[in-house]
N, C-alpha and C positions, 0 to 999 in steps of 0.2 A: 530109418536107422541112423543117421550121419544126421540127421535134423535132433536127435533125442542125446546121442552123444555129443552135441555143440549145446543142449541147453544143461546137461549132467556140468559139463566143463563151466558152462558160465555159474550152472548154482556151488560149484564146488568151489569156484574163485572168492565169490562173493563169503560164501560161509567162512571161509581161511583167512580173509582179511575185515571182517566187522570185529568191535570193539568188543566181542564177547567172547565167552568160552562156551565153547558145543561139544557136547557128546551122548553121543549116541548107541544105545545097545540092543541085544535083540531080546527074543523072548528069553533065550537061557543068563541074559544080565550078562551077556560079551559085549567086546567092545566093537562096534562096525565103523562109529567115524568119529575121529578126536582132531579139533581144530587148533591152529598153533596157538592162540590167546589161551583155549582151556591149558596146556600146558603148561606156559609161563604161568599161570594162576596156580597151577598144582603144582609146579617144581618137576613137573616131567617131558621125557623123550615122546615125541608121540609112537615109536617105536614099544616104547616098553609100555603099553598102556595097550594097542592094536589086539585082539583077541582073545584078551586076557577077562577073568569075571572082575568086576566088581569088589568083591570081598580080598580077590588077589591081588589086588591094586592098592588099597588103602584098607589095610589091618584093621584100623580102629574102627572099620564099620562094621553093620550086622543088616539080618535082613527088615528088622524094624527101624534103624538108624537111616538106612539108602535110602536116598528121595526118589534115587531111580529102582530102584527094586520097591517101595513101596508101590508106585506108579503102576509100573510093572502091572503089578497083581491087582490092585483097585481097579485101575482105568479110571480113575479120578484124576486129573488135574490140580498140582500146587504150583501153588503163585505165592515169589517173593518167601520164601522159606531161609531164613536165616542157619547156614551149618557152619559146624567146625567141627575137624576131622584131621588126623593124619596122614600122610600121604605114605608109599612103601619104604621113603629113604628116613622116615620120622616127622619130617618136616608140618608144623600146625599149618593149615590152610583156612583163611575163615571167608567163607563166600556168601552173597544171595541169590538162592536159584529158582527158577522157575520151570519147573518140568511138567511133559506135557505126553501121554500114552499117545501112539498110533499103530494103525492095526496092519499087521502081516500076513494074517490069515485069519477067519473068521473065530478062531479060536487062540489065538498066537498074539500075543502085542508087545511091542518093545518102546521104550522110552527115549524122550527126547529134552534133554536137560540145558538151562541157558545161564550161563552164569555170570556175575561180577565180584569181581575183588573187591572187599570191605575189611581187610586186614588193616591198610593205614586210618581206616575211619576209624575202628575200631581201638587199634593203638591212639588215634588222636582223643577216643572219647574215656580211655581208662585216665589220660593226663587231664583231660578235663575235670574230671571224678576227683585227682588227686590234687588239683590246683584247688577247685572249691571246696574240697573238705579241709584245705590251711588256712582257705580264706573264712568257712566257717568257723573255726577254730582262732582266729584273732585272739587277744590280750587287749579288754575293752579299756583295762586302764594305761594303754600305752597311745598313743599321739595317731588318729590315722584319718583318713580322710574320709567323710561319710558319704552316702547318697544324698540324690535330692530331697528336699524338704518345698512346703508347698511357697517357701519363698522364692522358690526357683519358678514358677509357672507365672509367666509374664500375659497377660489379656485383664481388660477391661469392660468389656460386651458384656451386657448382661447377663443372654444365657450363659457363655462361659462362664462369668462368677457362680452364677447358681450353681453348675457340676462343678466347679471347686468347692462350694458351701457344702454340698451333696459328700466331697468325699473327705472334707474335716470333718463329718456326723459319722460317717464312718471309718474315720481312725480312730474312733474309741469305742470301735466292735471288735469282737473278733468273729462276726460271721462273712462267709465267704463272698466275694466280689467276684463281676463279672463287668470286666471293661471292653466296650465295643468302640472299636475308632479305626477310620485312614488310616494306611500306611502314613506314618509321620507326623501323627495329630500329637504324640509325645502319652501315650498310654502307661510307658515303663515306667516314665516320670512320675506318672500320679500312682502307679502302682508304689514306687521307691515312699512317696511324700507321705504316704497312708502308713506303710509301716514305720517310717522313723517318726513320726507323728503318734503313734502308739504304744502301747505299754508293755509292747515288743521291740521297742528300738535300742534294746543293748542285745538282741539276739540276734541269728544269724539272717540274712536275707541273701537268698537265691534264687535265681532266675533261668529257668529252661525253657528254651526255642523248642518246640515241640516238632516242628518241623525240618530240621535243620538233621536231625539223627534217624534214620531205620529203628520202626518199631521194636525190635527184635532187640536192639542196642539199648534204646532210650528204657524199655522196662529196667534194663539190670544199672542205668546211671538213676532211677528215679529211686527205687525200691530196694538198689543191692546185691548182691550177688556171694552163694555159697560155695567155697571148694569143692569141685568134684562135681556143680549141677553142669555143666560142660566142660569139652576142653578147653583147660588154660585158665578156668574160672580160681578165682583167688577169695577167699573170704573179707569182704570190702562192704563198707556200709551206705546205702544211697542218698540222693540228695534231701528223699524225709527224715529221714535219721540225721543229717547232717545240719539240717533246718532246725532240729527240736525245741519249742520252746515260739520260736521265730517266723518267716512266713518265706512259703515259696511260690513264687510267680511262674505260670505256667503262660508262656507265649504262643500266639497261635492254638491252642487248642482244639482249635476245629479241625488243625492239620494233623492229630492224635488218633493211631489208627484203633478202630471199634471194640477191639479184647482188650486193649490196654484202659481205655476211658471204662470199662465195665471195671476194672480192678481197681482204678480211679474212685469209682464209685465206691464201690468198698470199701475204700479207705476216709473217704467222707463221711459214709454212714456209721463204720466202726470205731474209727481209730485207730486204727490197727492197722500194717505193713506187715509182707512179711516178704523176706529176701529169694529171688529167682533161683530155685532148688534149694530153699530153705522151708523144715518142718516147723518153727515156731512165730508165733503172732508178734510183732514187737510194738508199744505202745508207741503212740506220736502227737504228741500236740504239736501242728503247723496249721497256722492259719493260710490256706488256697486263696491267691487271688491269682484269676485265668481274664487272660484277654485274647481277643479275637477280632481279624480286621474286615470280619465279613456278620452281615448283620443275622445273630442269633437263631433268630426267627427263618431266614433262609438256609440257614448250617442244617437246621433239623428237619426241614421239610425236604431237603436234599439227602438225607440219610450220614452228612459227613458229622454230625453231634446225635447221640443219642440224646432221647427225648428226656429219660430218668435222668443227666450227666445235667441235660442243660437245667433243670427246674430245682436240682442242689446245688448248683453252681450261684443260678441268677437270683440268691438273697437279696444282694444289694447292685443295685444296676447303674453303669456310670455308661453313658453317649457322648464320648471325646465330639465335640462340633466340628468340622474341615474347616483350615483356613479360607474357604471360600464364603463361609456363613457367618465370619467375622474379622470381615474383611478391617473393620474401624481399627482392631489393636495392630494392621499391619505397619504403620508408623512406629508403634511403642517396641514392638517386636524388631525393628528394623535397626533402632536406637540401641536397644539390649545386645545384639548381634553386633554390629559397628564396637562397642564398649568391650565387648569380649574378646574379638579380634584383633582390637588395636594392640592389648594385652600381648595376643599369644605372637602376632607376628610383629609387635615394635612400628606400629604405625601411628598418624595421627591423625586420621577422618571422623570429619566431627558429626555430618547427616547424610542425607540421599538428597539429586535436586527435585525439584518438583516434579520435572518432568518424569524421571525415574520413578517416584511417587507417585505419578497419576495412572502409569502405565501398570503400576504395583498392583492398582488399585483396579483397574481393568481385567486383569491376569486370575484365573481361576484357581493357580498351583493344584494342581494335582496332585504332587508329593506335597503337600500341606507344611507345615512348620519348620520339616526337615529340605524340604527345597526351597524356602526360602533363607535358612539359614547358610545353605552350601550355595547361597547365590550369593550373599553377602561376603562370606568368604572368597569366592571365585574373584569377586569384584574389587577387594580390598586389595587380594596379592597383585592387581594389576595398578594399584595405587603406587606413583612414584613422591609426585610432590604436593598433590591434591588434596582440600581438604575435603572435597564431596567427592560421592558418587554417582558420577554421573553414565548415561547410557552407552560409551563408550567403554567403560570399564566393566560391563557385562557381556562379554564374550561369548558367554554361553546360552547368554538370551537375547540374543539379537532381533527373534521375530514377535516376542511382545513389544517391541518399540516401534513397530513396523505395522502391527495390527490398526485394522481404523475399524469403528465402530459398524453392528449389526446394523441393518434397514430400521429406523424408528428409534433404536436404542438410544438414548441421549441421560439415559438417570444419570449415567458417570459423570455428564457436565457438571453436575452438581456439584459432584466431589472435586472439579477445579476449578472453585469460584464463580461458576458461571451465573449472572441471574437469570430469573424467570426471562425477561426482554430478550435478552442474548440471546439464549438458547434459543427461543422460538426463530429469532433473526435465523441464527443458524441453521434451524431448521428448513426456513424460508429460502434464503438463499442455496443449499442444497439440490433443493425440489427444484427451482427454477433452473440451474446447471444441469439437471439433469432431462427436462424437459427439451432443453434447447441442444443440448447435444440429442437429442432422440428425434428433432425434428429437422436437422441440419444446421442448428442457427435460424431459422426459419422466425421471423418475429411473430407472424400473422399464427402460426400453425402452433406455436408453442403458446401464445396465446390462449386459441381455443382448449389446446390442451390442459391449461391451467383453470380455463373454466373463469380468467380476466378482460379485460377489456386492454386493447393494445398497449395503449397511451400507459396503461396505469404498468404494463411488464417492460415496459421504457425507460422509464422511473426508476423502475426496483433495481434493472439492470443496472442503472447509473449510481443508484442509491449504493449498490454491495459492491459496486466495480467491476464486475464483470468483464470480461473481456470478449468481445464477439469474434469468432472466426469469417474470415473470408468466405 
């Protein structure tokens, strides 16, 4: 008994201080436990909320609006349920919850509801809404500052030219793109260089993170939203209506949860939008370009892209390459960065030294394009009177300077001058260091090891300088 009441105490600590809001009711839709976070989120006393139904609590719901009185009754579980509601003092509350039936009696079930506050996203995404619908609205014959255009995309590497060549053929389509790249390989870019390259570039171009907003959110910033289709809803036009004419970039895509890409689809096939609790079709010419930094092919064998979404989407197919498959333009890109920077921060560095160069060139970057840009910047604000960059002024990468080559690896000698002779030396000399250290120093023993003749590892030793240990 005193073992069951220490673990009631501990789970009731725990629920009263996690980062959520809990409540819980029984089968008649009372309230049996309401934790302090759900209050702050509803604007209530847990007092005044303790025994009370549901419908008593918050007016503006009913029993088909409650996610816990729907629960209730189904015994179905929802997840991630986007509401807004009033609370009994008036007050809009907008939450995402996920509630959960459990059972009291074989015939009895009360719900268990877990919620977060999405009121400031919410407010952050109506200003979004309102920021881009001024910015699609511009006055094209007033002075303003464009996107990039494809003189902005800095590479020399073959395959790279080719997906540049690939996506000047398609800025004078308007069917829909589907760009796959790294985080960092610069996809926006070539998304921006396509439309202002096109016979859409005095129209509107906009860009949504598909990821970044709760589905629930992101349908009424994509499509719109009618007065009255929720609370607080405003009649406002979404980012295809705002695009018309023009093209909008959908980021992440694969991050687009599975109802909304089905509507998606729809509006591919048809044309047509129609606004979140709105009755009419609204026409739309926007030319879709989606991009995605996971490969295609695995988005929809994983179920995170429908199959229909991906095969209207993937008309025209651009493969952004990682800065690690071309490594040659990291010199020109280093050059373009350094010219940028000197610009924004009043510096005057004229290259990178070699060594920094070679190490460059060693280095796989994983953030591709964009980590190597924010390294050149890291490196420049540590520029005082210098006119290179050198390995001291990269703070932030310290252990590429410090890496020494895999067992065998030696292609990269190439990239520093090294000849065929040398290198092999190097190699040479290497393999015999490391013999003699594994044999003690041992002349006779590291010999054999080498599969030479004494006299001739006596030689070599003297020949590379070696130094024997006592």
């Amino acid at each position: 008994m005193a073992l069951n009441m220490l673990y009631k105490s501990i789970l009731e600590t725990i629920i009263d201080n996690i980062d959520a809001g809990i409540h819980v009711v029984d089968h008649e839709g009372k309230t049996i436990f309401y934790n302090r976070v759900m209050g702050e989120l509803e604007g209530l006393e847990i007092e005044e909320v303790m025994g009370k139904s549901i419908l008593e609590i918050f007016p503006s719901l009913n029993e088909d609006t409650s996610t816990l009185l729907t629960v209730m009754k189904s015994r179905k579980a929802i997840y991630n349920k986007n509401q807004s509601y009033l609370n009994s003092h008036g007050k809009q509350i907008n939450t995402v919850n996920s509630t959960i039936p459990f059972k009291i009696s074989p015939d009895k079930y009360g719900a268990v509801e877990i919620a977060k506050d999405v009121t400031k996203v919410k407010e952050l995404s109506e200003k979004v809404q309102i920021l881009q619908q001024v910015l699609a609205g511009r006055d094209p014959n007033k002075e303003e500052i464009k996107g990039y255009t494809f003189k902005s995309i800095i590479g020399e590497e073959d395959d790279f030219l080719n997906i540049v060549s690939l996506a000047k053929t398609a800025a004078k389509s308007s069917s829909t793109v589907l760009i796959y790249g790294e985080t960092g390989t610069g996809k926006e870019l070539f998304a921006q260089s396509i439309h202002y390259e096109s016979n859409r570039c005095n129209k509107p171009f906009i860009a949504q993170n598909c990821a970044a907003i709760p589905e629930s959110l992101l349908e009424g910033i994509l499509f719109g939203t009618v007065k009255g289709s929720y609370t607080g809803a405003v009649n406002r036009p979404g980012l295809f209506e705002q695009a018309h004419g023009g093209t909008i970039l959908l980021d992440e895509i694969n991050s687009m949860g599975l109802q909304l890409q089905a509507k998606l689809l729809r509006v591919l096939q048809e044309g047509y939008i129609r606004r979140v609790g709105g009755l009419n079709d609204i026409p739309c010419d926007v030319r879709i370009i989606a991009t995605t930094n996971e490969e295609p092919q695995k988005s929809v064998a994983s179920g995170a892209l429908r199959k229909d979404l991906y095969y209207r989407l993937n008309v025209i197919y651009l493969r952004i390459p990682p800065l690690r498959e071309r490594k040659s333009d990291i010199p020109l890109l280093a050059e373009y960065f350094i010219k940028k920077f000197n610009t924004i921060l009043n510096k005057d560095v004229w290259d990178i030294s070699n060594e920094v160069k070679n190490a460059f060139m060693r280095y796989d970057w994983p953030g591709n394009v964009r980590e190597l840009e924010n390294s050149i910047e890291g490196a420049m604000n540590m520029v005082t009177k210098d006119h290179i960059l050198k390995p001291q002024h990269f703070s932030n990468m310290k252990e590429i300077f410090d890496n020494r080559r895999n067992d065998n690896n030696y292609r990269v000698l190439i990239h520093e001058g090294m000849s065929l002779d040398e290198i092999i030396e190097n190699v040479e000399k290497e393999l015999i260091i490391e013999a003699l250290k594994e044999c003690s120093f041992n002349i006779t023993k590291s010999a054999n090891k080498l599969g030479i003749k004494r006299q001739n590892l006596q030689h070599k030793i003297k020949k590379y300088k070696i130094r024997i240990e006592d």
